[in-house]
N, C-alpha and C positions, 0 to 999 in steps of 0.2 A: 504494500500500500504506500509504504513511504516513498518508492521509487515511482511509483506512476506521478505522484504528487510532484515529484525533485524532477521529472519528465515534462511535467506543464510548467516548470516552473512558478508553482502556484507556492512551493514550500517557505521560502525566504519571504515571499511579502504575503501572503495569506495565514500560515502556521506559526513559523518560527518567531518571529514579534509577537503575536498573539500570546505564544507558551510563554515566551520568556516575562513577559510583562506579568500573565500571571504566577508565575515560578517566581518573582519577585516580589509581588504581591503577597503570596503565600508564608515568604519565608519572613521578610519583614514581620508582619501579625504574630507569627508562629514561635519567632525568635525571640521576640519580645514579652512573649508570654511564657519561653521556656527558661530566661531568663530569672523572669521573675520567680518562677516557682521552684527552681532546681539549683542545689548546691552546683561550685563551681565545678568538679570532679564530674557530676553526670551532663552538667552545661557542655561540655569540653564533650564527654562521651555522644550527647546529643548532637551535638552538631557534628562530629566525625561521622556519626552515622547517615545526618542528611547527607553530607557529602559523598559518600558512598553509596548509599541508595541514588541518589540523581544519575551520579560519572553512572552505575548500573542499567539506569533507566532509559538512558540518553544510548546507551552503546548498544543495548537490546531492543529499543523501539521508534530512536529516531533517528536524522542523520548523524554522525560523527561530526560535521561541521557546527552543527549544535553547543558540544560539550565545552568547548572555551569561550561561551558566552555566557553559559548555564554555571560553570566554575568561578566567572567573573561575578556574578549576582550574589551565590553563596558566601562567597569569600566578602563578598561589601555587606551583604544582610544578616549572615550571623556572625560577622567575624569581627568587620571593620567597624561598624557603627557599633559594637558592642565592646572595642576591644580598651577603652578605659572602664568601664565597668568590672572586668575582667580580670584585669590587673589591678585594680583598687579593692577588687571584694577582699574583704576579711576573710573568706575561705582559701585565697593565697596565702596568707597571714596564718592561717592553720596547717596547711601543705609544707611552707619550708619548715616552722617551728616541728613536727612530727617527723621530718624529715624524708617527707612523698616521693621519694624519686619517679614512680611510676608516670603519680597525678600531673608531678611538676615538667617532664616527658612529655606526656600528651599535650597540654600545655602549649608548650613551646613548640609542640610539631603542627598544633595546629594553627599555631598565630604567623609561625615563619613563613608564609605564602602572600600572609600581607602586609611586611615588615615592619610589624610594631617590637620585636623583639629587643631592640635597644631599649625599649621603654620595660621592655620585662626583666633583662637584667640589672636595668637600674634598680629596680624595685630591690631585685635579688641582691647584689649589690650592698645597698643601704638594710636589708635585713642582714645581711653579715656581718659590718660592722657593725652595727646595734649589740647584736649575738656577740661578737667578736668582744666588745666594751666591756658587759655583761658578766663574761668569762673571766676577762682578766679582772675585772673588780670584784668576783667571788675567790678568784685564787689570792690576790693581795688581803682580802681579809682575813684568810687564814693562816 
């Protein structure tokens, strides 16, 4: 079906806008609300999975020329517009203090596509000094 479609040329200006706009519609709304309700850890876990259910979606049902406009939407709609909330929540503040490698992993692999990472290891960063201070003012008291 796809191909008769991509054969009239109907795909790029009848389908493919259509989808995306609603694929960004969707994910806006959806990210916003997964936001709000989900610690940082399943935030990170949720949106790893949009992005992997879509790339799956897109490669099994539509064209592949598709997928780097549908990865651009994801990456702006739960990534970028979310991504000081992200690093600000108090649940990063729980991940380095426990010392998360996993949480703080994902994290990072999924913010690194739309380079806010600088702003994540600063954060990291200034929780090590803090940590760092911390440490050496509990060893000098003893």
């Amino acid at each position: 079906m796809v191909h008769l479609v991509l054969a009239l040329e109907l795909y790029k200006s009848d389908f493919e806008k259509s989808f995306i706009e609603q694929t960004a519609l969707h994910y806006q709304i959806e990210s916003a609300k997964q936001l709000a309700l989900l610690p940082l850890a399943e935030y990170v876990s949720w949106a790893a999975g949009a992005l992997a259910l879509e790339t799956e979606r897109v490669n099994t049902c539509l064209d592949r020329s598709t997928l780097r406009r549908t990865l651009e939407i994801l990456h702006r709609d739960i990534l970028a517009e979310h991504s000081t909330a992200l690093i600000e929540s108090p649940d990063l503040k729980k991940q380095l203090l426990s010392n998360d490698v996993a949480s703080l992993r994902s994290l990072h692999e999924l913010l690194r596509p739309i380079d806010v990472t600088a702003a994540l290891r600063a954060k990291w960063t200034e929780h090590l000094r803090v940590r760092g201070a911390e440490l050496l003012n509990e060893a000098e008291k003893r």
